[in-house]
PDBQT receptor file of N, H, CA, C and O in Angstrom, charges set to zero:
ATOM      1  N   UNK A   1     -74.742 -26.800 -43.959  1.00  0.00    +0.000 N 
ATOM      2  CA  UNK A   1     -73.698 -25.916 -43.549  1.00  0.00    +0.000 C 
ATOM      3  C   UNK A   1     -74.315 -24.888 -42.608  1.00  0.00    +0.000 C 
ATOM      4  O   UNK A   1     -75.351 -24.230 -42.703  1.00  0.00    +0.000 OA
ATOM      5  N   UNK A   2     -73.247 -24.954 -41.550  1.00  0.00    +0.000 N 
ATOM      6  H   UNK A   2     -72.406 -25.488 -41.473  1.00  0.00    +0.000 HD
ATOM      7  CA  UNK A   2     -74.082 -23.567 -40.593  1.00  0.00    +0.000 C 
ATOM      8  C   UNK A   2     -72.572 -22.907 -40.372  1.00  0.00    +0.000 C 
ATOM      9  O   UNK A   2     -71.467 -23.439 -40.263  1.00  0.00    +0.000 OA
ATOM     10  N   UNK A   3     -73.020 -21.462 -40.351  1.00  0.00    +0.000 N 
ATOM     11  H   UNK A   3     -73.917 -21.030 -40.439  1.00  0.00    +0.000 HD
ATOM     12  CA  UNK A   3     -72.631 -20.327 -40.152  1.00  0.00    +0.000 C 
ATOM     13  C   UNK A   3     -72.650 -19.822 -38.587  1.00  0.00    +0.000 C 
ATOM     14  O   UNK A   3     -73.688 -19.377 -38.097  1.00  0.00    +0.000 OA
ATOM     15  N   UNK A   4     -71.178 -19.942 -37.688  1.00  0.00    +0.000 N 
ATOM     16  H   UNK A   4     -70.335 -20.303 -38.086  1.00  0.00    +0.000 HD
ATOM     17  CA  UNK A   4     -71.530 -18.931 -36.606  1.00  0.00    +0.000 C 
ATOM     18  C   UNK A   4     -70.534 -17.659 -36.725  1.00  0.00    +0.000 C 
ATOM     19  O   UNK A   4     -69.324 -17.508 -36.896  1.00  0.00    +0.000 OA
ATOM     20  N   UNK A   5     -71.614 -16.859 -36.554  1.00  0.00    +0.000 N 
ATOM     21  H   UNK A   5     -72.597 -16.982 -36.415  1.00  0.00    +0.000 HD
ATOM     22  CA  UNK A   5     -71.359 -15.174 -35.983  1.00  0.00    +0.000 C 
ATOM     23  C   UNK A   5     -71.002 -14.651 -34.882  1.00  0.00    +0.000 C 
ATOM     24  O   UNK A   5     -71.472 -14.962 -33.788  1.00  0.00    +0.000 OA
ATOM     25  N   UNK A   6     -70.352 -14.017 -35.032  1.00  0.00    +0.000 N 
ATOM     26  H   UNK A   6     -69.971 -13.764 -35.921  1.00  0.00    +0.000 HD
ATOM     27  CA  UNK A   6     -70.378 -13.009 -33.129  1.00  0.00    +0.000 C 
ATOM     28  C   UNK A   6     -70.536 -11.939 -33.218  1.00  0.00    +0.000 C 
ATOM     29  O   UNK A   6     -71.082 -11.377 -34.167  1.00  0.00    +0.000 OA
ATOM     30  N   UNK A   7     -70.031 -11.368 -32.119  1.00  0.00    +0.000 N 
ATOM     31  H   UNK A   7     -69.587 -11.825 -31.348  1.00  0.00    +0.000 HD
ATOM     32  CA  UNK A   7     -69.820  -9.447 -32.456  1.00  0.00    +0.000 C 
ATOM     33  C   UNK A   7     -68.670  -9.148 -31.370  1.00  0.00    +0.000 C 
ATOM     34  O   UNK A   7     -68.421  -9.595 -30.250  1.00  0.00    +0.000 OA
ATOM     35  N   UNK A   8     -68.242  -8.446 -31.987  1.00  0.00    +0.000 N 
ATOM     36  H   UNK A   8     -68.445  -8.084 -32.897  1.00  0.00    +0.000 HD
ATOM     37  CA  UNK A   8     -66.723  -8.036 -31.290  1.00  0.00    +0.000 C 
ATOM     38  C   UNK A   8     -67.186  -6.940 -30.258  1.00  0.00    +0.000 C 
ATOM     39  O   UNK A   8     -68.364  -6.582 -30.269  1.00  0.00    +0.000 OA
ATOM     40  N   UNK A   9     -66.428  -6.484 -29.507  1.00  0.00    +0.000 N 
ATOM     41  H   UNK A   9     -65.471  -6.775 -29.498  1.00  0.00    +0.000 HD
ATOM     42  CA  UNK A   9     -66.701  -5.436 -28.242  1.00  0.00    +0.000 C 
ATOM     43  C   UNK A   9     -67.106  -4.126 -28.484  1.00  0.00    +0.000 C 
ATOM     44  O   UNK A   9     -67.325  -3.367 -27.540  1.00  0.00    +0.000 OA
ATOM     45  N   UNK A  10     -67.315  -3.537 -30.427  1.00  0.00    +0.000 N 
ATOM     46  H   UNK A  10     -67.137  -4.153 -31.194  1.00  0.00    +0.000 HD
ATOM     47  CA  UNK A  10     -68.142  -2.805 -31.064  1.00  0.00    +0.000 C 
ATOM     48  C   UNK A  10     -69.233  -2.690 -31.462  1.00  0.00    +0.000 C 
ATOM     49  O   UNK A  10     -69.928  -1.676 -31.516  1.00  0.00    +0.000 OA
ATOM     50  N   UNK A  11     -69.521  -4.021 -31.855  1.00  0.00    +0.000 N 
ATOM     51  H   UNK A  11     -68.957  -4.846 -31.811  1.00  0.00    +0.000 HD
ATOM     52  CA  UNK A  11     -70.604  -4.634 -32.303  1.00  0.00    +0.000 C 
ATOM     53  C   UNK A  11     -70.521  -4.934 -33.590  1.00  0.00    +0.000 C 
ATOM     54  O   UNK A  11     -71.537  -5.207 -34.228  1.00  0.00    +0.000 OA
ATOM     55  N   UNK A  12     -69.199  -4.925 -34.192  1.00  0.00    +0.000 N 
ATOM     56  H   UNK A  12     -68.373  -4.703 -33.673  1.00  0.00    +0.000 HD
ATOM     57  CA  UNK A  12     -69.091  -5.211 -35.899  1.00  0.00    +0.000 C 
ATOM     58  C   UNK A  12     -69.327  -7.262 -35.741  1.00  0.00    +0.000 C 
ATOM     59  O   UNK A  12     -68.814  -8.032 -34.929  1.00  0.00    +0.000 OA
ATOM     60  N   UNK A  13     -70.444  -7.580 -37.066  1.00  0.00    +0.000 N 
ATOM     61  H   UNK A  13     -70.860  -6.954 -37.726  1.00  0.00    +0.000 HD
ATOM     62  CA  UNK A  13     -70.460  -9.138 -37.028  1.00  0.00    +0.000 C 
ATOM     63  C   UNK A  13     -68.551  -9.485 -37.604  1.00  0.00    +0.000 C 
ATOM     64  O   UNK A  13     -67.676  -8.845 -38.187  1.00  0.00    +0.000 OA
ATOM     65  N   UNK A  14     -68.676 -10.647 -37.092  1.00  0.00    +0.000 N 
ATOM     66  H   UNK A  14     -69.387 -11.167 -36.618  1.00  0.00    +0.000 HD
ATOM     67  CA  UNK A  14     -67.353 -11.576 -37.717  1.00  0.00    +0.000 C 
ATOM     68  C   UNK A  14     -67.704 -13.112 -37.586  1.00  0.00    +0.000 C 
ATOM     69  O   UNK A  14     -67.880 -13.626 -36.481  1.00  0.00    +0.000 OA
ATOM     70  N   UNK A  15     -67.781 -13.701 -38.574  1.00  0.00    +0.000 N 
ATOM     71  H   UNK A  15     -67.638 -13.284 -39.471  1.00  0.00    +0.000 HD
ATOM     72  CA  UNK A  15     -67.685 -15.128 -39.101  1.00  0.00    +0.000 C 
ATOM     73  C   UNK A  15     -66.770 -16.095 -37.733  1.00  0.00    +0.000 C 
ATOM     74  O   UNK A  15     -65.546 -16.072 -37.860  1.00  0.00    +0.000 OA
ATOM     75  N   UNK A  16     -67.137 -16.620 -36.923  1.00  0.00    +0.000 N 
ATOM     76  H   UNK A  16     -68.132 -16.638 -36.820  1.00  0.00    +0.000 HD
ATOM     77  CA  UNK A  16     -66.393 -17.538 -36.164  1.00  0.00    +0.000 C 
ATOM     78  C   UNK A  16     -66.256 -18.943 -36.202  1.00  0.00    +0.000 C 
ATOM     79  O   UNK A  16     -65.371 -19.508 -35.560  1.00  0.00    +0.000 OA
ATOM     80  N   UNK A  17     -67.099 -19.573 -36.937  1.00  0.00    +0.000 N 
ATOM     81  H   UNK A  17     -67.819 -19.114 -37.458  1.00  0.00    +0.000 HD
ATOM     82  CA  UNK A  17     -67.266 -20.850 -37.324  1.00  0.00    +0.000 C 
ATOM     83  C   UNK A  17     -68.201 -21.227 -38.153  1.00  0.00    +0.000 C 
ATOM     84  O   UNK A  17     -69.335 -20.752 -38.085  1.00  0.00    +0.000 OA
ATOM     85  N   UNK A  18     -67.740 -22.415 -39.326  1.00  0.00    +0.000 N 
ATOM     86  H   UNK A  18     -66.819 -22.801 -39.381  1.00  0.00    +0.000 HD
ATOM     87  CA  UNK A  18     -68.624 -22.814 -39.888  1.00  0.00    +0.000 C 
ATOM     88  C   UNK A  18     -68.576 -24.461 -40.094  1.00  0.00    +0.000 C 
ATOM     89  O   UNK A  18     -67.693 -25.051 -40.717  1.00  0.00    +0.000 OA
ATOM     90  N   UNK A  19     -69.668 -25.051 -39.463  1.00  0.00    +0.000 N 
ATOM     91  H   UNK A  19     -70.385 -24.572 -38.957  1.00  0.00    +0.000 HD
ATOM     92  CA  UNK A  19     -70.151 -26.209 -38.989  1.00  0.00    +0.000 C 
ATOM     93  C   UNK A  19     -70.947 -27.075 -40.218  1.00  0.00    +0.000 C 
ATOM     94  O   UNK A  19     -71.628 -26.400 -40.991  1.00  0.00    +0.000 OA
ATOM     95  N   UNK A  20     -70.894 -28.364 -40.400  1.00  0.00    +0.000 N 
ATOM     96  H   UNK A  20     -70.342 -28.913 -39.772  1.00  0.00    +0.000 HD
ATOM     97  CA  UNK A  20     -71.456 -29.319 -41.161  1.00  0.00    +0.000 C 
ATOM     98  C   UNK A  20     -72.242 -30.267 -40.475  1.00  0.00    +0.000 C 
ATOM     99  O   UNK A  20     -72.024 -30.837 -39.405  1.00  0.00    +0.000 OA
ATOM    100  N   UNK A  21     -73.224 -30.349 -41.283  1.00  0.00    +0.000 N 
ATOM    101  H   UNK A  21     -73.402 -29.887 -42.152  1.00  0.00    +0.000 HD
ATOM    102  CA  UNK A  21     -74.052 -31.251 -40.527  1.00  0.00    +0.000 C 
ATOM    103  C   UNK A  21     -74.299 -32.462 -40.848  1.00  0.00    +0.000 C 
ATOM    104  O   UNK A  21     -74.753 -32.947 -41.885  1.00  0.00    +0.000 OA
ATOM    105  N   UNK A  22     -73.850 -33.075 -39.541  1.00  0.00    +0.000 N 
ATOM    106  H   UNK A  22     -73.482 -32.681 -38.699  1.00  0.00    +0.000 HD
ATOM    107  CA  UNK A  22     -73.736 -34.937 -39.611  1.00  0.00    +0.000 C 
ATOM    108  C   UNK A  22     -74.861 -35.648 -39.087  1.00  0.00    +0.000 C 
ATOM    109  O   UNK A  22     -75.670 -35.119 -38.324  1.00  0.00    +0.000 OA
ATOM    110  N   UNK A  23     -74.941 -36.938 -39.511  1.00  0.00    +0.000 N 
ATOM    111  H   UNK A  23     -74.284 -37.367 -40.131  1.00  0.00    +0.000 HD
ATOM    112  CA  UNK A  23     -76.219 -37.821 -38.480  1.00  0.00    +0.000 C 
ATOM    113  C   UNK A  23     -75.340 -38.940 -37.866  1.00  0.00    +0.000 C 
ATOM    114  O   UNK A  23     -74.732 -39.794 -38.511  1.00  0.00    +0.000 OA
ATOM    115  N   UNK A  24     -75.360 -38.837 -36.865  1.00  0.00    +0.000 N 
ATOM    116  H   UNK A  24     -75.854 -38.144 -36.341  1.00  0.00    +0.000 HD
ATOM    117  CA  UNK A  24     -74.722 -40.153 -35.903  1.00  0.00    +0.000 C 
ATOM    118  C   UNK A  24     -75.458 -41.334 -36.114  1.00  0.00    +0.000 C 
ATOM    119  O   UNK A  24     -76.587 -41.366 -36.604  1.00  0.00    +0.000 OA
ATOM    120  N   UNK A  25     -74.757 -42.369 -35.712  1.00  0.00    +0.000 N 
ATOM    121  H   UNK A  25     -73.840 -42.342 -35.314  1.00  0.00    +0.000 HD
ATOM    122  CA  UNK A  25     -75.292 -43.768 -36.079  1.00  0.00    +0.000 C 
ATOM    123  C   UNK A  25     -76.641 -43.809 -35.279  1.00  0.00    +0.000 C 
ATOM    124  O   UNK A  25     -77.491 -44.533 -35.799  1.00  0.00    +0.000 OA
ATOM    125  N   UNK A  26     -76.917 -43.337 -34.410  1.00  0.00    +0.000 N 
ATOM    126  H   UNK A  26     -76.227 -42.750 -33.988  1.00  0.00    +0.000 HD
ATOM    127  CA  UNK A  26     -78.498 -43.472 -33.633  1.00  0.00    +0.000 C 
ATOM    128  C   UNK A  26     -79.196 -42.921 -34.366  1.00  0.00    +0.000 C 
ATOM    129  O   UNK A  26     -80.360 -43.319 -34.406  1.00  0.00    +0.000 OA
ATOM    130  N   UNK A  27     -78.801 -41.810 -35.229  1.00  0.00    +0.000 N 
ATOM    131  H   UNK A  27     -77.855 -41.487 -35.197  1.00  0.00    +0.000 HD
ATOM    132  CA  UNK A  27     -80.046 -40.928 -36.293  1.00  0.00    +0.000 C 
ATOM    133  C   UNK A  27     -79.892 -39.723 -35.990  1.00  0.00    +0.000 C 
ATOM    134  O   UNK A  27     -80.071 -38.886 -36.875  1.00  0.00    +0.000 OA
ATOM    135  N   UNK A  28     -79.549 -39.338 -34.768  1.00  0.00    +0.000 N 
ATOM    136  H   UNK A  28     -79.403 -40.018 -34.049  1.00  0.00    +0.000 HD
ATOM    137  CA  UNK A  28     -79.749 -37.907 -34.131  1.00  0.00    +0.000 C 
ATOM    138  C   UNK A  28     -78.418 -37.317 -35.408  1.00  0.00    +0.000 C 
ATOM    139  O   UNK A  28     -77.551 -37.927 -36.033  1.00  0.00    +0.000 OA
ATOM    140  N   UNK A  29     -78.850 -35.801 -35.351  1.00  0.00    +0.000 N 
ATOM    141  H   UNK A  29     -79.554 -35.305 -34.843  1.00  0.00    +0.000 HD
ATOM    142  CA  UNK A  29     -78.430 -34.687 -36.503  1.00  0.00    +0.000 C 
ATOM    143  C   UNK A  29     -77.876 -33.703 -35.230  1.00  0.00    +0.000 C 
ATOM    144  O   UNK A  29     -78.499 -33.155 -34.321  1.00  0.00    +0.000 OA
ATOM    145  N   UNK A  30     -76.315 -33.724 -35.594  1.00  0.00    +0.000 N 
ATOM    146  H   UNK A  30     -75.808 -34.170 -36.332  1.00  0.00    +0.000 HD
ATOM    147  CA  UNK A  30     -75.071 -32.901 -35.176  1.00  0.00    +0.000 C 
ATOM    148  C   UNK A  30     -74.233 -32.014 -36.020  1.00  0.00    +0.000 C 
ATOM    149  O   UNK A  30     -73.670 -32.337 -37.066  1.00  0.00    +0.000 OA
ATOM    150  N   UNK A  31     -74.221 -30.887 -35.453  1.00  0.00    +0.000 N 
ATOM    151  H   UNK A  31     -74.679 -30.625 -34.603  1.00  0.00    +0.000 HD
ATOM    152  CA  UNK A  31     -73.459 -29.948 -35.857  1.00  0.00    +0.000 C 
ATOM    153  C   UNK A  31     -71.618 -30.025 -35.742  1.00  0.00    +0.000 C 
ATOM    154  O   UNK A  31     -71.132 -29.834 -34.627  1.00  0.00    +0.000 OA
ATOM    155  N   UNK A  32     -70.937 -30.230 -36.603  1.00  0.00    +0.000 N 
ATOM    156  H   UNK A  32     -71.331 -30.386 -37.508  1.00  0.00    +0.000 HD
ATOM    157  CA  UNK A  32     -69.367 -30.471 -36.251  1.00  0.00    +0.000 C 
ATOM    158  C   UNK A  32     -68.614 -29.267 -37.013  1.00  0.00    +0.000 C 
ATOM    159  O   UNK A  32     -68.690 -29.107 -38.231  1.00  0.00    +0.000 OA
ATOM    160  N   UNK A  33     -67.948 -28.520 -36.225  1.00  0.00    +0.000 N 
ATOM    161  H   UNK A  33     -67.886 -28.650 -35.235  1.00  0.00    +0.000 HD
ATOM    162  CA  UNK A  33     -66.679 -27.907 -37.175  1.00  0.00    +0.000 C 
ATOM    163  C   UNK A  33     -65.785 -28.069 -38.065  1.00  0.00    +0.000 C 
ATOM    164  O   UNK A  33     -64.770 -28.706 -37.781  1.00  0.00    +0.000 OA
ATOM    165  N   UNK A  34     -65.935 -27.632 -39.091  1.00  0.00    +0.000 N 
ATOM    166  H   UNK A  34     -66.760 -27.115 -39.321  1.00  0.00    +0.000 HD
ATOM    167  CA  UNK A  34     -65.254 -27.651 -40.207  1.00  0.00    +0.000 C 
ATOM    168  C   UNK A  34     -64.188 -26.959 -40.521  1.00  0.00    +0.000 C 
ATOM    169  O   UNK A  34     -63.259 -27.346 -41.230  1.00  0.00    +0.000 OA
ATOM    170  N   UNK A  35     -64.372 -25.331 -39.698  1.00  0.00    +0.000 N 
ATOM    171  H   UNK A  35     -65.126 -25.016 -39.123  1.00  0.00    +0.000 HD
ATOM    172  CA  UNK A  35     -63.524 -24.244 -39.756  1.00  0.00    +0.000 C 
ATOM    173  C   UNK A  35     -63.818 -23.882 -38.545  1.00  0.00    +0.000 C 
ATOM    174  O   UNK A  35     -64.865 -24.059 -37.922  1.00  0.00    +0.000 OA
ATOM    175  N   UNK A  36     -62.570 -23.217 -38.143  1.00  0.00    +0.000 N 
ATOM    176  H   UNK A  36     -61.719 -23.074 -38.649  1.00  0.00    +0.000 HD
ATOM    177  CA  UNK A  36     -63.008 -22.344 -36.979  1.00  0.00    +0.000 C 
ATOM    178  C   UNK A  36     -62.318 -20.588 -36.974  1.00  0.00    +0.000 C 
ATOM    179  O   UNK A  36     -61.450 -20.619 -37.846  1.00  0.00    +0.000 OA
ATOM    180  N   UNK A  37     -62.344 -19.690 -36.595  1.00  0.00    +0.000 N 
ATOM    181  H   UNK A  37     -63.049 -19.664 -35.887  1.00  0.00    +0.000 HD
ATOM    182  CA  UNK A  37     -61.826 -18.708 -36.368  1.00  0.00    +0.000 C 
ATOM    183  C   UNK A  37     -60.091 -19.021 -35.731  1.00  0.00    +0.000 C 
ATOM    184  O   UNK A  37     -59.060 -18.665 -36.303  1.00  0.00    +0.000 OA
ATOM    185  N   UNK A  38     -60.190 -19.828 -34.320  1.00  0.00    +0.000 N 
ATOM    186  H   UNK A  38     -61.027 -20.118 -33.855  1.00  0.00    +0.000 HD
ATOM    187  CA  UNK A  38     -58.868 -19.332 -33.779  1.00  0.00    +0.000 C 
ATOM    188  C   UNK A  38     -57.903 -20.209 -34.333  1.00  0.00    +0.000 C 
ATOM    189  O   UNK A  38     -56.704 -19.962 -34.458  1.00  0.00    +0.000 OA
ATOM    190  N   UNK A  39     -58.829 -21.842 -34.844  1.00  0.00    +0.000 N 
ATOM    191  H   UNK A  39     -59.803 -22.044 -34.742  1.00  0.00    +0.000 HD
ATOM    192  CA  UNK A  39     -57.983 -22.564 -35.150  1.00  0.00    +0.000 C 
ATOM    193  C   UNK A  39     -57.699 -23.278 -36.920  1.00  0.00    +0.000 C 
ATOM    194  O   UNK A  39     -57.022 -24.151 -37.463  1.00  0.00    +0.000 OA
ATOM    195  N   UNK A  40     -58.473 -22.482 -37.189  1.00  0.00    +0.000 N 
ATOM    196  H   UNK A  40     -59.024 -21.773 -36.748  1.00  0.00    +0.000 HD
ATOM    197  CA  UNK A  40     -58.421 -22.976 -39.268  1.00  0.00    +0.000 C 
ATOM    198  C   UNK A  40     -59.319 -24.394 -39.619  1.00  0.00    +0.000 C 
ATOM    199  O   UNK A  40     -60.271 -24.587 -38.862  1.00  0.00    +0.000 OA
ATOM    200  N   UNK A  41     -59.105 -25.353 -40.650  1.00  0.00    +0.000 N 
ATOM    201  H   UNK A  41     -58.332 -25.196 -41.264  1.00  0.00    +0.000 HD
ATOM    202  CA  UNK A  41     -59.716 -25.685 -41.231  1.00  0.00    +0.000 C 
ATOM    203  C   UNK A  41     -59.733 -27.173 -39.870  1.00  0.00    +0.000 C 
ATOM    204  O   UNK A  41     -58.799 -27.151 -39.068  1.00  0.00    +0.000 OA
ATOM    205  N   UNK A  42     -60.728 -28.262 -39.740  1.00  0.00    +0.000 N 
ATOM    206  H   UNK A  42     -61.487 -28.281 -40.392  1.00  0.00    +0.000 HD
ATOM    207  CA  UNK A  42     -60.678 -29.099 -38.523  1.00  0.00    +0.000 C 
ATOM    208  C   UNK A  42     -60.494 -30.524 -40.312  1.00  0.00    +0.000 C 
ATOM    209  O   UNK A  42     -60.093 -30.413 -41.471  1.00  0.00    +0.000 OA
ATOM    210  N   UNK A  43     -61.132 -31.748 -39.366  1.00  0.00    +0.000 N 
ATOM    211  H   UNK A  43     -61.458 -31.837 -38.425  1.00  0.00    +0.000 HD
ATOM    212  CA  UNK A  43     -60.900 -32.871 -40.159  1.00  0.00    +0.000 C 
ATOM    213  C   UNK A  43     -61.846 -32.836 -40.736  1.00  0.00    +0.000 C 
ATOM    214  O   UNK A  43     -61.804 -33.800 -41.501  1.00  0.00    +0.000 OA
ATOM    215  N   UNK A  44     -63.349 -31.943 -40.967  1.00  0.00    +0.000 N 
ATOM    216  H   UNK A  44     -63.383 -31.159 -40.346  1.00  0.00    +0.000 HD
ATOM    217  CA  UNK A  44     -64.421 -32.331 -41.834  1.00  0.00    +0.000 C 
ATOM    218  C   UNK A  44     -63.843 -31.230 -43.069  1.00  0.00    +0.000 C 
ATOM    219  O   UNK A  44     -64.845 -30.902 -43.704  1.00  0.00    +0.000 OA
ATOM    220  N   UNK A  45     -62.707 -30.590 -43.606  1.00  0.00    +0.000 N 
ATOM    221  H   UNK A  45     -61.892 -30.856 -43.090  1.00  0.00    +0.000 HD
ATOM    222  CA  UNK A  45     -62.669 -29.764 -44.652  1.00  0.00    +0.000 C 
ATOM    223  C   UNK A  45     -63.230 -30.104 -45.688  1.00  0.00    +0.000 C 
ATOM    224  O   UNK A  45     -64.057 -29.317 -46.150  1.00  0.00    +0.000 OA
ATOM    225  N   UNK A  46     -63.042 -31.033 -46.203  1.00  0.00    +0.000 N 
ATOM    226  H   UNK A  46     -62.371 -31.673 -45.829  1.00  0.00    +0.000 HD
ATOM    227  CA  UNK A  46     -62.920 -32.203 -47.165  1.00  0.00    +0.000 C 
ATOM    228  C   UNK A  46     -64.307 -32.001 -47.621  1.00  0.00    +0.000 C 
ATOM    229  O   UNK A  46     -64.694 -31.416 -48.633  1.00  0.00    +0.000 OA
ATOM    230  N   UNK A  47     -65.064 -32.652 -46.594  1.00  0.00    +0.000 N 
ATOM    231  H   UNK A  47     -64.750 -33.127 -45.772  1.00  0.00    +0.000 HD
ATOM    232  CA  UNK A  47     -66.839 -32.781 -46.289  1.00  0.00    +0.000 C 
ATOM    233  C   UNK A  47     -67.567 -31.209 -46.758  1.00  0.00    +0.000 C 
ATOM    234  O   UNK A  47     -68.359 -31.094 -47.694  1.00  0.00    +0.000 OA
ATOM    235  N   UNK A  48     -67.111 -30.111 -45.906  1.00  0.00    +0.000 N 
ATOM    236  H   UNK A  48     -66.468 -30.204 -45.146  1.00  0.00    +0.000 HD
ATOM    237  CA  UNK A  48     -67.278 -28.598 -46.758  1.00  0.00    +0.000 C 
ATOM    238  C   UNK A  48     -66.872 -28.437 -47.812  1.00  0.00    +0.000 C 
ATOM    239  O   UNK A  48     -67.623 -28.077 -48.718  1.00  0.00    +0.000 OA
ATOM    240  N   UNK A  49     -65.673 -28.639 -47.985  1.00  0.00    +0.000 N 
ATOM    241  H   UNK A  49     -65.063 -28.932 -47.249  1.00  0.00    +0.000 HD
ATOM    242  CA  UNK A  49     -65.580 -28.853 -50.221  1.00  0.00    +0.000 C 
ATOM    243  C   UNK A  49     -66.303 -29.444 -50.426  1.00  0.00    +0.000 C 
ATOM    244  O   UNK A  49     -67.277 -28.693 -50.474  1.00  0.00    +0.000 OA
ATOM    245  N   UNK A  50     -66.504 -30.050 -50.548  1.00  0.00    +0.000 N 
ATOM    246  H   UNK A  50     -65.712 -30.660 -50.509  1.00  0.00    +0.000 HD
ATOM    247  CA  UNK A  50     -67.263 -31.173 -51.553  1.00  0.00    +0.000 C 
ATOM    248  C   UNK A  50     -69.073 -30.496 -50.779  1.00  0.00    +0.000 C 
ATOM    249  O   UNK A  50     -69.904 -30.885 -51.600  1.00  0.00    +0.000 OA
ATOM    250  N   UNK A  51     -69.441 -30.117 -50.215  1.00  0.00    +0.000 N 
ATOM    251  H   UNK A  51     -68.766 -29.802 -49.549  1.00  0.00    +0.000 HD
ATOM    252  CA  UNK A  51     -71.016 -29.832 -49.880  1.00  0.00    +0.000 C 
ATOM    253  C   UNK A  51     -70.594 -28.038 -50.892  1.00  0.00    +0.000 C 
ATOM    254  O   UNK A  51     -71.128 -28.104 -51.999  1.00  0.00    +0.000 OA
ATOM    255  N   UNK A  52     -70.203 -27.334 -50.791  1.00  0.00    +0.000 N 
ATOM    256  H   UNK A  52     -69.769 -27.280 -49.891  1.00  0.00    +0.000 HD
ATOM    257  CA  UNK A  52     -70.029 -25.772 -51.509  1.00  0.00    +0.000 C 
ATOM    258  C   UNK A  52     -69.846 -26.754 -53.641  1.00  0.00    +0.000 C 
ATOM    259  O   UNK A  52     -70.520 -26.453 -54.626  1.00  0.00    +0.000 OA
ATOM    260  N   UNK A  53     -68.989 -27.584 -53.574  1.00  0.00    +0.000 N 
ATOM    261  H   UNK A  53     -68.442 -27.829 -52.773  1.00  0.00    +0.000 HD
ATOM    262  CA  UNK A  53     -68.791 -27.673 -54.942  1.00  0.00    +0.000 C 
ATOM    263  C   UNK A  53     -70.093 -28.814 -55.210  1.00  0.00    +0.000 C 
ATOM    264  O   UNK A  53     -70.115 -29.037 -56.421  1.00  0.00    +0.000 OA
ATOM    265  N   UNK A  54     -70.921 -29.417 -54.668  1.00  0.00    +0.000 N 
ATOM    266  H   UNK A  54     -70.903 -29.236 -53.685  1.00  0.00    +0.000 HD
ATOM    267  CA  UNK A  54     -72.077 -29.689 -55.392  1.00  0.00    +0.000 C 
ATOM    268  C   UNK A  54     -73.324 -28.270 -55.273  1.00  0.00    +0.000 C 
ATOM    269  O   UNK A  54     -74.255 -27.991 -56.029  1.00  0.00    +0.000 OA
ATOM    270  N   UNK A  55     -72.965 -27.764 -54.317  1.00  0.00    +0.000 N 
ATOM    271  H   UNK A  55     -72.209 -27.990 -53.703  1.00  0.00    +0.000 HD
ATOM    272  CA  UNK A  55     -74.010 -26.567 -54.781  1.00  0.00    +0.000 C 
ATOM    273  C   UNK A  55     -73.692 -25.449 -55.991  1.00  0.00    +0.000 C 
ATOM    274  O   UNK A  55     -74.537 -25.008 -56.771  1.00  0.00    +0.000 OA
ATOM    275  N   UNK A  56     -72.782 -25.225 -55.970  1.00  0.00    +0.000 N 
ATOM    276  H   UNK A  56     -72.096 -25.584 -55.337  1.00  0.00    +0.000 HD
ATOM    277  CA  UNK A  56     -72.758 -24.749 -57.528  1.00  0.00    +0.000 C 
ATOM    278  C   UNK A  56     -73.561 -25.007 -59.014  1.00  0.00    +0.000 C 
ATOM    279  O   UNK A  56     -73.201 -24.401 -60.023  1.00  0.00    +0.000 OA
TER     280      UNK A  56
């Protein structure tokens, strides 16, 4: 799971996306959205539940 940050035109942080990490069929390791800020939860939600409820 990755975490992106920003900073608003104050400089307060805010949470803008949080990304899961996949391996494509060649092997190479990609970052995909899961959530986003402007637009809510994408098609990997599912994939972030289930990675937060085995870490518990």
């Amino acid at each position: 799971m990755i975490l992106g940050v920003s900073r608003d035109e104050v400089g307060r942080r805010a949470l803008t996306e949080i990304g899961v990490v996949e391996r494509d069929k060649s092997g190479l390791v990609r970052v995909v959205p899961a959530w986003t800020e402007p637009g809510g939860f994408t098609s990997r939600r599912d994939q972030l539940q289930r990675m937060i409820r085995e870490r518990r």
